[in-house]
C-alpha positions in Angstrom: -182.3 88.9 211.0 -181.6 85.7 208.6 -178.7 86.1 206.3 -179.6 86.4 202.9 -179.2 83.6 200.4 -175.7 82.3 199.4 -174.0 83.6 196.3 -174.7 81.7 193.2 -172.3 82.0 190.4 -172.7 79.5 187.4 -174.8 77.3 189.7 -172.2 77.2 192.2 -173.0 78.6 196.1 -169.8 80.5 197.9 -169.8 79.7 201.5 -166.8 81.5 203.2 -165.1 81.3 206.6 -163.6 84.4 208.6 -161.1 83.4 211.1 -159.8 86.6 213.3 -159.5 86.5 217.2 -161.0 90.3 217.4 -164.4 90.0 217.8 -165.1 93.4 216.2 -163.3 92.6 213.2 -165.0 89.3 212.9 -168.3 90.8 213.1 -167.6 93.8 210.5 -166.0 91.9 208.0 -168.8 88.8 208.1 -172.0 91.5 208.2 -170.1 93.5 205.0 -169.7 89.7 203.5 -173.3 89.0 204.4 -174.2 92.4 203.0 -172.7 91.2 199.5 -174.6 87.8 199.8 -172.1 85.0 201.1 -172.7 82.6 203.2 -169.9 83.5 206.2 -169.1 81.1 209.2 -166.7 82.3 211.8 -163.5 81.0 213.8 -161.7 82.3 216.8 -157.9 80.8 215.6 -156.6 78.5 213.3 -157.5 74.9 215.2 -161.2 76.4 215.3 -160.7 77.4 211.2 -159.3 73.8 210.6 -161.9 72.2 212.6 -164.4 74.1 210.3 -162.9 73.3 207.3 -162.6 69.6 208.5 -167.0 69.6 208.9 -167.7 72.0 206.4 -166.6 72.8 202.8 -165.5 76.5 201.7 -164.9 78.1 198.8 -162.7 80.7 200.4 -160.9 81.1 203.6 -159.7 84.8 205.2 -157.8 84.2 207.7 -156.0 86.6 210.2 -152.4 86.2 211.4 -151.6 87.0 215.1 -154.1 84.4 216.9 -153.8 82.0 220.3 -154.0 78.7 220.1 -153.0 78.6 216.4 -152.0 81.4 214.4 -152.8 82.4 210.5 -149.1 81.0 209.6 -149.3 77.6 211.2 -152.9 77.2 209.7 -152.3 78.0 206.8 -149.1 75.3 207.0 -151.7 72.9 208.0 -154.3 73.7 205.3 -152.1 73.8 202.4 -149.9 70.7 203.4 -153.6 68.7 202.9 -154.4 67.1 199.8 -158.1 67.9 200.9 -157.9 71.3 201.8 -155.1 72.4 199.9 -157.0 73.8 196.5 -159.3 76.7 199.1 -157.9 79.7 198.6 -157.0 81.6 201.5 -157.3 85.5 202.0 -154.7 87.0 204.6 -156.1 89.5 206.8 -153.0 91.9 207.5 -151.8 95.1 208.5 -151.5 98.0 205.6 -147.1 98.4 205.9 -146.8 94.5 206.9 -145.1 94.2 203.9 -143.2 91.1 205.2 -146.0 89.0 206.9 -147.7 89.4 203.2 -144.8 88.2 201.4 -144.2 85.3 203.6 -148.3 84.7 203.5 -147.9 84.5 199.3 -145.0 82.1 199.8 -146.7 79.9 201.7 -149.7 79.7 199.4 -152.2 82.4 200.6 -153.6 83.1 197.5 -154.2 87.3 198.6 -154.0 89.5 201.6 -156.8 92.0 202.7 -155.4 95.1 204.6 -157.0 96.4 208.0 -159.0 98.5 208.6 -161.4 96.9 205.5 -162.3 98.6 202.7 -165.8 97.7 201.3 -164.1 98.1 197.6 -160.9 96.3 198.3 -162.6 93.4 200.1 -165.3 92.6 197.3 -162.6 93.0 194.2 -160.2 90.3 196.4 -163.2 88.3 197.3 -164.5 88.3 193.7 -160.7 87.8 192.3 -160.0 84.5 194.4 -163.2 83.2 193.5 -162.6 83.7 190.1 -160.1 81.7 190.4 -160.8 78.9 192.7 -164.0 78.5 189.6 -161.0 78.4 187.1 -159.3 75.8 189.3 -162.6 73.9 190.3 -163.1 73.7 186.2 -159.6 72.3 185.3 -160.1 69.9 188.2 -163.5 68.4 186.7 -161.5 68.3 183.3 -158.6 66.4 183.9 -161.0 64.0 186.4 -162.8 63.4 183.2 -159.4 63.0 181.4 -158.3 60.5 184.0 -161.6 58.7 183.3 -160.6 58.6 179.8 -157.8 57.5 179.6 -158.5 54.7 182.2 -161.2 53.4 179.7 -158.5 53.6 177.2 -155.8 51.5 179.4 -158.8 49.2 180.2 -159.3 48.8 176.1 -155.4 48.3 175.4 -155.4 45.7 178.2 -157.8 43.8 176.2 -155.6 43.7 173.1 -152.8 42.1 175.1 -153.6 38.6 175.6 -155.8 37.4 178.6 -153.7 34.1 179.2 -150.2 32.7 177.0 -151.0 29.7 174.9 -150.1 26.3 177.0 -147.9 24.2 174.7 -146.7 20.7 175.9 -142.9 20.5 177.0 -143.1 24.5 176.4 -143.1 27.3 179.1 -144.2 31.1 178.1 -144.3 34.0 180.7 -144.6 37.7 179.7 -144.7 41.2 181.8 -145.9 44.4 180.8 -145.4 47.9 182.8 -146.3 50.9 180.8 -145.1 54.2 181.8 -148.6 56.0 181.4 -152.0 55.3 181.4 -151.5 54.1 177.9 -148.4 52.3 176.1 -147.0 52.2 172.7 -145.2 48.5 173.7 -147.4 45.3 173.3 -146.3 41.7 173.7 -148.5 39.1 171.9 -148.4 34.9 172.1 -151.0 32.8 169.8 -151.2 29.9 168.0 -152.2 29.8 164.3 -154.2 27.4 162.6 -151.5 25.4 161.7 -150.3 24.5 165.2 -147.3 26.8 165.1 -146.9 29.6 167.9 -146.3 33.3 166.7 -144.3 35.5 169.0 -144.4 39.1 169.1 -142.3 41.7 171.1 -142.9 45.3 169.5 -142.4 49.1 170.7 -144.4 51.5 168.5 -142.4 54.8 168.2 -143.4 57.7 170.4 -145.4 57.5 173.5 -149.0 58.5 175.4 -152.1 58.2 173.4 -151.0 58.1 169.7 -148.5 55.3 170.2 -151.3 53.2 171.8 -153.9 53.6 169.1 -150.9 52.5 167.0 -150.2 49.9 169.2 -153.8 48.1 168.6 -153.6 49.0 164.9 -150.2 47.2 164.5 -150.7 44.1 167.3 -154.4 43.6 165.4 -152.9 43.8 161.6 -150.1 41.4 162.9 -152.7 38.7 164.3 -155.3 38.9 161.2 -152.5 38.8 158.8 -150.5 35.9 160.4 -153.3 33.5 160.4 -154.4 34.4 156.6 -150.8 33.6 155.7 -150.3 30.4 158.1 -151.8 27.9 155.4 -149.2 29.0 152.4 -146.8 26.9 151.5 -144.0 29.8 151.6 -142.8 29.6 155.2 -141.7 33.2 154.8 -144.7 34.7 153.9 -146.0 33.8 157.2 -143.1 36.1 159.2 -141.7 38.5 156.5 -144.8 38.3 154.5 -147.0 39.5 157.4 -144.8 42.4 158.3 -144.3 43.6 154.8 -147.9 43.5 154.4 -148.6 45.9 157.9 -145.4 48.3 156.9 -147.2 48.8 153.1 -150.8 49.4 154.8 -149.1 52.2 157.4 -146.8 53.7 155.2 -150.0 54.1 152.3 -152.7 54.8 154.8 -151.4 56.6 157.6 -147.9 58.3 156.5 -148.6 61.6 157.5 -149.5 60.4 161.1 -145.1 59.3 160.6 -145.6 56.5 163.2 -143.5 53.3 162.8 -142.8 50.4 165.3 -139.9 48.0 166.2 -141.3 44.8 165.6 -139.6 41.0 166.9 -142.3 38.5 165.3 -141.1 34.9 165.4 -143.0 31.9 164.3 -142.2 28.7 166.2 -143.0 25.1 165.7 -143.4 23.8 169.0 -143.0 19.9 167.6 -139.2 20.6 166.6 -138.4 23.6 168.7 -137.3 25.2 164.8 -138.5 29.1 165.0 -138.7 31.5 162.1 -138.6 34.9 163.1 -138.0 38.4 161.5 -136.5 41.4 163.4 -137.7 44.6 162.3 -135.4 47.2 163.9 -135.7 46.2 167.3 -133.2 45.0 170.3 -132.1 41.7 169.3 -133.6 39.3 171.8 -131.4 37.0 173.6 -131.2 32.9 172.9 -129.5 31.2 176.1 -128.0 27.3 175.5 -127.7 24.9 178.3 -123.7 24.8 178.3 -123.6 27.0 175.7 -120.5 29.4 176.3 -122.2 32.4 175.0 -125.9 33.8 174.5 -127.0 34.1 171.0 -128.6 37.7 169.5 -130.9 37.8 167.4 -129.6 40.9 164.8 -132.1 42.8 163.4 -133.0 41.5 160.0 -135.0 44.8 158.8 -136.3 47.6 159.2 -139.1 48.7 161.4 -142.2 48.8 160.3 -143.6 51.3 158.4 -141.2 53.8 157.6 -141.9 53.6 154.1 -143.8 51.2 151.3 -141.4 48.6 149.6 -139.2 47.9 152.6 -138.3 44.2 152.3 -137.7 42.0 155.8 -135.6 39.0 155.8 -136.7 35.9 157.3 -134.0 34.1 159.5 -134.0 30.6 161.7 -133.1 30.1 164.8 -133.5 26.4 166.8 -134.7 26.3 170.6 -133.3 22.9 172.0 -134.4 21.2 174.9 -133.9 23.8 177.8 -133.1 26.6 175.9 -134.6 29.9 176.2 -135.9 32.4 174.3 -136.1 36.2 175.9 -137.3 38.9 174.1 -137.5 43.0 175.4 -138.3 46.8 174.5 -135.9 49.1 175.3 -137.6 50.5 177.7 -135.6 47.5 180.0 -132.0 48.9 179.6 -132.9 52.2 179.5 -134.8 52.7 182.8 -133.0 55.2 184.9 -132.2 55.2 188.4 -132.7 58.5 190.6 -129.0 59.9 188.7 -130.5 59.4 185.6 -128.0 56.5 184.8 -129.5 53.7 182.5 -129.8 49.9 183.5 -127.9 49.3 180.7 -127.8 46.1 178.4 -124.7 44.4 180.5 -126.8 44.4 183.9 -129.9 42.4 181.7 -127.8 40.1 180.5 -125.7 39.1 183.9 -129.5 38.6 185.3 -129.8 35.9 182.4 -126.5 33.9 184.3 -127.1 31.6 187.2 -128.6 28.1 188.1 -132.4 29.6 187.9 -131.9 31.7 184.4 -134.1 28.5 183.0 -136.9 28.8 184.2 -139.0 31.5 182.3 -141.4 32.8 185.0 -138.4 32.9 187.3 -136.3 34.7 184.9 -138.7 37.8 184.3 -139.5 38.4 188.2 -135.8 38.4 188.7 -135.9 41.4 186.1 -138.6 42.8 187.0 -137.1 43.3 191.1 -133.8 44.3 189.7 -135.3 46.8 187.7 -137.6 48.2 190.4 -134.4 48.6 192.6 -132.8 50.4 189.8 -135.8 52.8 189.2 -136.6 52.6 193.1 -139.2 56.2 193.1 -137.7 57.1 190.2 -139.8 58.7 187.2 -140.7 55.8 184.4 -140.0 57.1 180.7 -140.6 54.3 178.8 -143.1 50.9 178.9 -141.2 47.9 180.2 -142.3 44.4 178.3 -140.1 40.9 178.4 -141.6 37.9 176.6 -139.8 34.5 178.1 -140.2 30.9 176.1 -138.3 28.1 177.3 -138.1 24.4 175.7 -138.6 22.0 178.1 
């Protein structure tokens, strides 16, 4: 006699596997499964139930415990220690006072037990109950796949508001790296040159993190670059740094104030001719100027607030000079605060001794030798925060 059609619940068809070395149990408990319209497939022991399960798919597994070859415990072990496998929930066929067995069973995963001898009542309500939720399961799974696809299309889409190459300036050297924590960062890093042959320079880390910050993040970085080149041509040097960022705090505080977002913002403007750069720091970690001979770095203090907290904040413009092999390194904190497996920070000190040595010159050089220190530091350590590092060396 052909078994009847498999179960179709919201489209979806339950094929189930019964693994028991009694024959006569095997047989009852597949012809009452039959009887309620699965689609059963048998096994003698657990290497024949994982040898099923590695040809077949199943939306549930009942599985009895005292077996040859391989018993329920070891397959189960097995099933639930695959990443394949691991999401099919698994019935335990036990004794009625095995109280133990069944707790063990539930720590190791089983998702229910079915006492012996079967009930025709008790085995449809578990049945139905672990279907339930392996459809529950199944659903989250096709939702945070769809998710993942999101938010990859939104990390492919911030990736193109980062710049696809640095701008190659004669006697000048620029390297930057960018690791964000998520799919999707708050940090940016941007390097372009404006109509008037300068260079502007921008190291930034809006507030927060995940999905908001990064829409933020293009708001801010695309402001920043549409603003800068509109103010390039006046004859106010200042307007072009402390002008532009005044400009982007007023629009974000006005326009999006109850969304509270606000960013950290290093955006200097350098003339490449005389090494002469004109920057504004809005709030954020004072980026580092190192000297050929020069006994000590130079910081570069904030010089304002950051950006859009509220309307009327006023950012000062400052100077700074890059000589002939000098360097100019700028970072988000996500650098000295990256946590080894104790949950102590790099720390400030350890980014600056990296800066000290016979190769700290070269720009390129410089950020990969941050970049391996950090990932030493971190090793398989959870990442908090986005790491970016802009280098530009003179000469």
């Amino acid at each position: 006699m052909e078994a009847p059609a498999a179960v179709s619940i919201n489209g979806a068809q339950h094929r189930l596997l019964v693994v028991d070395d009694n024959e006569m149990n095997r047989d009852m408990l597949s012809r009452r499964l039959q009887r309620q319209g699965f689609h059963v497939d048998v096994a003698e022991n657990g290497q024949q139930a994982l040898d099923c399960v590695a040809a077949q798919a199943f939306d549930l597994i009942l599985l009895d415990i005292m077996m040859p070859v391989m018993n329920g415990y070891d397959c189960l072990e097995r099933l639930k220690a695959d990443p394949t496998h691991c999401h099919i929930p698994v019935i335990m066929i036990t004794a009625v006072d095995d109280s133990e067995s069944i707790a063990r069973c539930i720590e190791m995963g089983a998702e229910d037990h079915l006492p012996k001898p079967f009930n025709p009542a008790i085995l449809r309500a578990r049945v139905d109950s672990a279907l339930a939720k392996k459809r529950l399961r199944d659903r989250e799974q096709v939702y945070a796949r769809s998710l993942e696809r999101e938010l990859a299309i939104g990390r492919d889409i911030q990736a193109s508001f980062l710049p696809d190459k640095l701008p190659v300036i004669a006697g000048w050297e620029l390297a930057a790296r960018f690791q964000p924590a998520r799919q999707v960062a708050g940090d940016f890093y941007d390097a372009f040159e404006l109509p008037d042959g300068r260079v502007g320079l921008v190291v930034a880390d809006v507030c927060d993190k995940g999905v908001g910050a990064a829409l933020f993040m293009a708001l801010f970085r695309s402001l920043l670059r549409v603003l800068a080149r509109q103010n390039a041509g006046d004859p106010d040097a200042d307007k072009v740094v402390a002008g532009t960022l005044a400009s982007i705090n007023d629009y974000i505080a006005h326009t999006h104030s109850r969304a509270n977002m606000f960013a950290t913002v290093f955006f200097g403007v350098l003339t490449p001719a005389t090494g002469a750069l004109r920057y504004v720091n809005a709030g954020h970690d004072p980026p580092v100027i190192l000297e050929p001979g020069a006994a000590a770095m130079r910081r570069l203090a904030p010089s304002g607030p950051a950006v859009g907290l509220q309307a009327g904040l006023e950012f000062r413009a400052e100077s700074a000079m890059l000589a002939p092999g000098a360097m100019l390194l700028a970072f988000t904190d996500g650098v000295t605060d990256a946590c080894d497996g104790e949950r102590q920070m790099f720390g400030e000190p350890r980014l600056l001794a990296l800066l000290e040595g016979p190769s700290s010159g070269a720009a390129a050089a410089t950020l990969d030798r941050i970049e391996s220190a950090l990932a030493a530091w971190v090793a398989d350590g959870p990442r908090f925060d986005d790491i970016t590092l802009l280098a530009v060396r003179h000469g």
